[in-house]
C-alpha positions as CSV (number, residue, x, y, z in Angstrom):
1,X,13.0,27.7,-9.9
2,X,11.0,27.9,-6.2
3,X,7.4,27.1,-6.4
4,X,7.2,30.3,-3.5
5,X,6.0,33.4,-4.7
6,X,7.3,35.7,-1.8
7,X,4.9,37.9,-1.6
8,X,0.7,37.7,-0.7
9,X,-2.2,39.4,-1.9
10,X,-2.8,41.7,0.7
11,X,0.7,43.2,-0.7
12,X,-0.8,43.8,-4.0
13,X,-3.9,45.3,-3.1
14,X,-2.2,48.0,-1.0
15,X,0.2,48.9,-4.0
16,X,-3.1,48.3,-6.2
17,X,-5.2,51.3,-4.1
18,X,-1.5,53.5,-3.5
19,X,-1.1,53.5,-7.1
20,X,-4.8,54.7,-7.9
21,X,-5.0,56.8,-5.2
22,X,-1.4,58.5,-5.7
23,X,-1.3,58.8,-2.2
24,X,-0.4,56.0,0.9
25,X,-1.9,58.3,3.7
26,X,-5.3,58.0,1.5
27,X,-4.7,54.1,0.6
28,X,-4.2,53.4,4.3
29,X,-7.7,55.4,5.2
30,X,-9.3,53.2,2.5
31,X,-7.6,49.8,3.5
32,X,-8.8,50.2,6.9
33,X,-4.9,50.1,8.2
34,X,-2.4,51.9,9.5
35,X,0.3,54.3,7.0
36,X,3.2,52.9,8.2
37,X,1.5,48.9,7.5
38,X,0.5,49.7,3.7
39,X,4.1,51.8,3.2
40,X,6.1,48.9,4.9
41,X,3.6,46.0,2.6
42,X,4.4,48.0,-1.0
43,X,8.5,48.6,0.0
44,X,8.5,44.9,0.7
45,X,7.0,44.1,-2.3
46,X,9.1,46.1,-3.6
47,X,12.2,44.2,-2.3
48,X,10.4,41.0,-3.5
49,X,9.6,41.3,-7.1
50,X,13.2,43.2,-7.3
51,X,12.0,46.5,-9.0
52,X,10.9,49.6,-7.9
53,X,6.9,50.3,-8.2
54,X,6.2,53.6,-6.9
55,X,8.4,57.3,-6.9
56,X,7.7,58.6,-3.1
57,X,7.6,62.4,-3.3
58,X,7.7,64.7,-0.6
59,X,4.3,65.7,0.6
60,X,3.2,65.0,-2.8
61,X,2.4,61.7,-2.6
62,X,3.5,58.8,-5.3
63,X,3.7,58.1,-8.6
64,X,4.4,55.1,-10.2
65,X,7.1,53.9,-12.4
66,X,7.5,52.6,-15.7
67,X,7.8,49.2,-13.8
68,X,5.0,50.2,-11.6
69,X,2.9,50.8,-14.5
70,X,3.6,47.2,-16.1
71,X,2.9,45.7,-13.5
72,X,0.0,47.5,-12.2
73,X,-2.4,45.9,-14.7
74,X,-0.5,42.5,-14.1
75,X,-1.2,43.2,-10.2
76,X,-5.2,44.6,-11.0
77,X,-6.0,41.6,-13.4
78,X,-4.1,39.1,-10.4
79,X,-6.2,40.3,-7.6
80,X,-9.5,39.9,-10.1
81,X,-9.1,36.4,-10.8
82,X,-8.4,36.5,-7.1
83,X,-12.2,37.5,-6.3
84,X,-13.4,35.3,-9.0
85,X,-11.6,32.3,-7.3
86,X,-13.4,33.0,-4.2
87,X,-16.5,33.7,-5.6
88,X,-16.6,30.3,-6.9
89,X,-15.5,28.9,-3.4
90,X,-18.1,30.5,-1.9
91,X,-20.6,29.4,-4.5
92,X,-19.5,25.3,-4.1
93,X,-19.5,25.8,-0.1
94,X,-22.4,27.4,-0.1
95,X,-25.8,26.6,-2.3
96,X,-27.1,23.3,-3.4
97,X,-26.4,24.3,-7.5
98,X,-24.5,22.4,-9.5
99,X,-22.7,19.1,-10.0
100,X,-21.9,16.1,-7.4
101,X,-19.7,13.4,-7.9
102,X,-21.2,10.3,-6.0
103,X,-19.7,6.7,-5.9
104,X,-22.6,4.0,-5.7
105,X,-21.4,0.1,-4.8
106,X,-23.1,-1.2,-8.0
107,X,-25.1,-3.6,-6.4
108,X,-27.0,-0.8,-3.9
109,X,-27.9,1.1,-7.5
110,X,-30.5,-0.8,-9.2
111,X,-32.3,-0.5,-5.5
112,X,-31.7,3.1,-4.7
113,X,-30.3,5.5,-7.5
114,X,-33.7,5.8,-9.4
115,X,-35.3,6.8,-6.1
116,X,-32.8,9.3,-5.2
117,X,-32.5,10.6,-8.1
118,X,-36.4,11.7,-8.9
119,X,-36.2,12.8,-5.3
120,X,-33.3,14.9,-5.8
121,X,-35.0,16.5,-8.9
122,X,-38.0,17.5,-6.7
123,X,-35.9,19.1,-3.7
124,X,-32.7,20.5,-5.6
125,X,-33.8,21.4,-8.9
126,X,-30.4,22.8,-9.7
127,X,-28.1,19.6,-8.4
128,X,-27.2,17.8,-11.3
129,X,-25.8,14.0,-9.6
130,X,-22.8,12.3,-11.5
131,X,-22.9,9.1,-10.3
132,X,-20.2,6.2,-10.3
133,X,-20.9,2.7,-10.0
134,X,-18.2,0.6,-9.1
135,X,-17.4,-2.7,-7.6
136,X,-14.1,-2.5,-5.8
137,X,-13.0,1.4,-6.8
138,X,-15.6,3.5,-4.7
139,X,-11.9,4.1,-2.0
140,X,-9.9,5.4,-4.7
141,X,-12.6,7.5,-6.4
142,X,-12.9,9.6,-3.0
143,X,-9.2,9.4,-2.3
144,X,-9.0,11.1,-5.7
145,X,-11.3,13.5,-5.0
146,X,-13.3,12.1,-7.7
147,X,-16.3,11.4,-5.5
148,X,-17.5,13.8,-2.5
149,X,-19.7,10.6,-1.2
150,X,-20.1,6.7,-2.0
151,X,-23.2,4.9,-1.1
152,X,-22.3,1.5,0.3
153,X,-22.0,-0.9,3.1
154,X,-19.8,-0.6,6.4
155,X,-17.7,-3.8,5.5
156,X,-16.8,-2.0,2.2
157,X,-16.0,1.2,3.6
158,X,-12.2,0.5,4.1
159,X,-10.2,3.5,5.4
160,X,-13.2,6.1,4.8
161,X,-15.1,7.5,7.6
162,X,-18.6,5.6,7.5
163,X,-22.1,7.6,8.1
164,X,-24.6,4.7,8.8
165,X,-28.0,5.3,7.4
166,X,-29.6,1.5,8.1
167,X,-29.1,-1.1,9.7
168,X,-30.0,-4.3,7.3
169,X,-30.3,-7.7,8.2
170,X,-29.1,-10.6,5.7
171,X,-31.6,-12.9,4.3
172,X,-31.4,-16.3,2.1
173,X,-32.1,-16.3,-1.5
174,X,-33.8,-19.6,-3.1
175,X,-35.3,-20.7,-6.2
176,X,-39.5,-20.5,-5.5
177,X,-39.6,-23.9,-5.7
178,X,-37.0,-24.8,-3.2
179,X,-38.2,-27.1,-0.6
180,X,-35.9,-25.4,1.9
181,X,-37.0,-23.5,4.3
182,X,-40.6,-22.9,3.6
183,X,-41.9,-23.8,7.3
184,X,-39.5,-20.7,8.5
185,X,-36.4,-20.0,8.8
186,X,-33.2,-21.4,7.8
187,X,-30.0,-21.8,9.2
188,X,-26.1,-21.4,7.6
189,X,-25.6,-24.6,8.4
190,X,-28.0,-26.0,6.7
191,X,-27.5,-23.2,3.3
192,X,-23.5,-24.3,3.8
193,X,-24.7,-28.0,1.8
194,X,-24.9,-26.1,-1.3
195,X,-23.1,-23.4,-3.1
196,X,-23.0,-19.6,-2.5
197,X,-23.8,-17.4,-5.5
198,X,-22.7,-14.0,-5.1
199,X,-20.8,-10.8,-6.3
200,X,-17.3,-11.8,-7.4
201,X,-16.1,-9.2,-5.3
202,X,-13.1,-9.9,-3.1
203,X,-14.1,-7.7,-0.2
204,X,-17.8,-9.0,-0.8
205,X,-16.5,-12.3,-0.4
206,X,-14.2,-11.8,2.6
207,X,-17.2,-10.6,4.4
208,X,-19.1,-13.7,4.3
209,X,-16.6,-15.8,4.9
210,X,-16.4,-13.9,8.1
211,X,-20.2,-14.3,8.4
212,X,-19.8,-18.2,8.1
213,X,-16.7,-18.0,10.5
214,X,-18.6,-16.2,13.2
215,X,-21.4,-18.6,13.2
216,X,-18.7,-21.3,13.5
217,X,-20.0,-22.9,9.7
218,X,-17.7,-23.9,7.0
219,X,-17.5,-21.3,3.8
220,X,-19.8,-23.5,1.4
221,X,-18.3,-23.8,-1.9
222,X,-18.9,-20.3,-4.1
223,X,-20.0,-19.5,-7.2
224,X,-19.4,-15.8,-8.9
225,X,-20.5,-13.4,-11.0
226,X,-20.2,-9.7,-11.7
227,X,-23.5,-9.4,-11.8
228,X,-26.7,-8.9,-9.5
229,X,-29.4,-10.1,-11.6
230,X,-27.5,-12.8,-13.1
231,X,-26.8,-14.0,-9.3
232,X,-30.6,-13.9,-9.4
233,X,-31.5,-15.9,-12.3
234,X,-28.1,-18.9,-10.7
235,X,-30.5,-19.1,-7.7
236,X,-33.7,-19.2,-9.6
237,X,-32.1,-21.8,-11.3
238,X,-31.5,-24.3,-8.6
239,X,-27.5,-23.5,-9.0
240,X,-26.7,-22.4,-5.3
241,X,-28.5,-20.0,-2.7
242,X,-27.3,-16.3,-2.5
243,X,-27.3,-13.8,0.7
244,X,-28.8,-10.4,-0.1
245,X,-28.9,-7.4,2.6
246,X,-31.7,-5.8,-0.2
247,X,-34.8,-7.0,-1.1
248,X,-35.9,-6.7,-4.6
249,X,-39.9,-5.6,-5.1
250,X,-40.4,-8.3,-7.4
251,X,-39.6,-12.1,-7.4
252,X,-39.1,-12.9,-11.0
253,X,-36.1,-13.0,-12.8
254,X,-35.0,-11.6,-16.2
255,X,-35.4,-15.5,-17.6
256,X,-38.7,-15.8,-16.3
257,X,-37.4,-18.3,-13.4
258,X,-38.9,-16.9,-9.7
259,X,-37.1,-16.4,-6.5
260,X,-38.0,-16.3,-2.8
261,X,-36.4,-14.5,0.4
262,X,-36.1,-16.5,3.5
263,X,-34.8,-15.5,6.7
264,X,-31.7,-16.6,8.8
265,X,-32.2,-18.6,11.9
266,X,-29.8,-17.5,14.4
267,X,-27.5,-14.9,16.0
268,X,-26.0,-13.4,12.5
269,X,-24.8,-9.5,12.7
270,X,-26.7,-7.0,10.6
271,X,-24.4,-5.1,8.6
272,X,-25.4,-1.0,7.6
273,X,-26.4,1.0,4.8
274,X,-24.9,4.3,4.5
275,X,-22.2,6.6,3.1
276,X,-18.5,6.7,2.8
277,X,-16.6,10.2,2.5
278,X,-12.9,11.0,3.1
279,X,-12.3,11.3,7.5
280,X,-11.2,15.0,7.2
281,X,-13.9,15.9,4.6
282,X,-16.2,18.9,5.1
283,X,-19.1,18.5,3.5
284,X,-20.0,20.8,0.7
285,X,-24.1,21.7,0.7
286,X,-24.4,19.9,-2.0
287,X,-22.8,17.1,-0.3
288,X,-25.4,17.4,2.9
289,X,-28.3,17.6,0.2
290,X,-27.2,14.6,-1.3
291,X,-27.5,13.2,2.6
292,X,-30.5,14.5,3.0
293,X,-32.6,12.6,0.1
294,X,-30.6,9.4,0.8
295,X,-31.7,9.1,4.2
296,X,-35.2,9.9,2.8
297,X,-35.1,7.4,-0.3
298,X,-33.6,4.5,2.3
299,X,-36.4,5.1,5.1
300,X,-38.8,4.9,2.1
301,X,-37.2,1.8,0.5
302,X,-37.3,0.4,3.9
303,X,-40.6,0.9,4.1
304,X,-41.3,-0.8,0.6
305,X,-38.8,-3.7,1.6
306,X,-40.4,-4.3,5.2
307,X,-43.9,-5.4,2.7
308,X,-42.7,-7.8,0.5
């Protein structure tokens, strides 16, 4: 059985308005069309759904048949689910109410998603955010159309188009106490000695072994885990040195251990902040809201990071 329906809409409503109007000369007047389009659209339909819908009398007008009449309320209640379809099209393309699917790289979160989201809550009272946190699915949750947006960074953007919203710098993480580095800055080299703590996140991983590789210094040996604070309190701990494109407000860790940023010493490529979205996505307004307050919540975390 075909998938194709054969006939369109527009052929309904004109055997819709013939059939209350009992008259095609009267339907055509109220379609806005010509007699001969709205006779030829119903015949066809005719032909189409394989039964005849309306008795054409003489200067008389039309009637309908017992088919007709069937299929009349089928073809009224059709065209009003119709309307209601693009009443709710028009609603999602078009006001700033309801719910948002966005992705967040689970490591941006803990920085960002509070901020947003009390901002969003002040602008958009009636956007409700559903937000994902992932690791390594933000790419298949907007392929599925499970996400309109993902917060993340440009070297995990994959095939999505990338809007940039900051440009961040990397920076060292050390225990407080670490002797390294406190007259300045410090360079990979020097970090390379001892082992990396980061996200055990391949693409997180690939990108600083490119970050290594472009400043011509061997990958240092790595240590992983899957999560931020717990890369935190490794560092605190004198187990390795991390590198962090966010700063956290405070410096102590959930064990009560103390961290310290330090900054890199050389040419190293900042990488950006921003959002990922399918490349032939229109934006919904909710969607450009959602922009809106995360450019506002990153200048203002910028601000707060640019302090401490």
């Amino acid at each position: 059985m075909s998938d194709r329906l054969g006939f369109s809409l527009t052929q309904l409503r004109y055997f819709v308005v013939s059939a209350e109007l009992g008259n095609i000369s009267e339907a055509a007047e109220r379609l806005c069309a010509s007699q001969s389009t709205v006779s030829s659209a119903v015949m066809k339909l005719e032909r189409q759904l394989g039964v005849q819908l309306l008795l054409r009398h003489h200067a008389r007008g039309v009637t309908l048949t017992p088919s007709g009449r069937h299929l009349l309320r089928e073809a009224r209640a059709l065209l009003g689910q119709a309307r209601n379809l693009k009443a709710q099209g028009d609603a999602l393309a078009g006001h700033t109410a309801g719910r948002l699917d966005v992705g967040f790289f689970f490591s941006i979160a803990p920085f960002l998603l509070p901020l947003v989201r009390r901002m969003t809550e002040e602008r958009y009272t009636a956007l409700r955010l559903n937000v994902h946190e992932s690791s390594e699915r933000l790419l298949e949750l907007l392929q599925d159309g499970r996400c309109e947006l993902a917060v993340t960074y440009d070297f995990l953007s994959g095939g999505a188009r990338f809007h940039p919203l900051a440009e961040l710098s990397v920076h060292a993480l050390l225990a407080d106490g670490d002797p390294m580095g406190m007259t300045g800055s410090i360079g990979l080299d020097e970090l390379a000695a001892r082992p990396l703590v980061t996200l055990d996140v391949p693409a997180v991983l690939r990108h600083f072994e490119t970050v290594f590789a472009t400043a011509g210094v061997p990958m240092p040996q790595v240590i992983t885990t899957t999560s931020l604070e717990t890369m935190r309190g490794l560092v605190a701990a004198g187990c390795g040195f991390a590198l962090m494109y966010q700063r956290a407000a405070h410096a102590r860790t959930l064990d009560g251990g103390r961290v310290r940023s330090v900054e890199i010493a050389g040419e190293v490529p900042p990488s950006a902040l921003g959002v990922a979205m399918m490349p032939d996505l229109h934006l919904s307004s909710r969607g450009r809201a959602f922009l809106d307050v995360l450019g506002s919540a990153v200048s203002v975390s910028g601000e707060v990071n640019a302090i401490v």
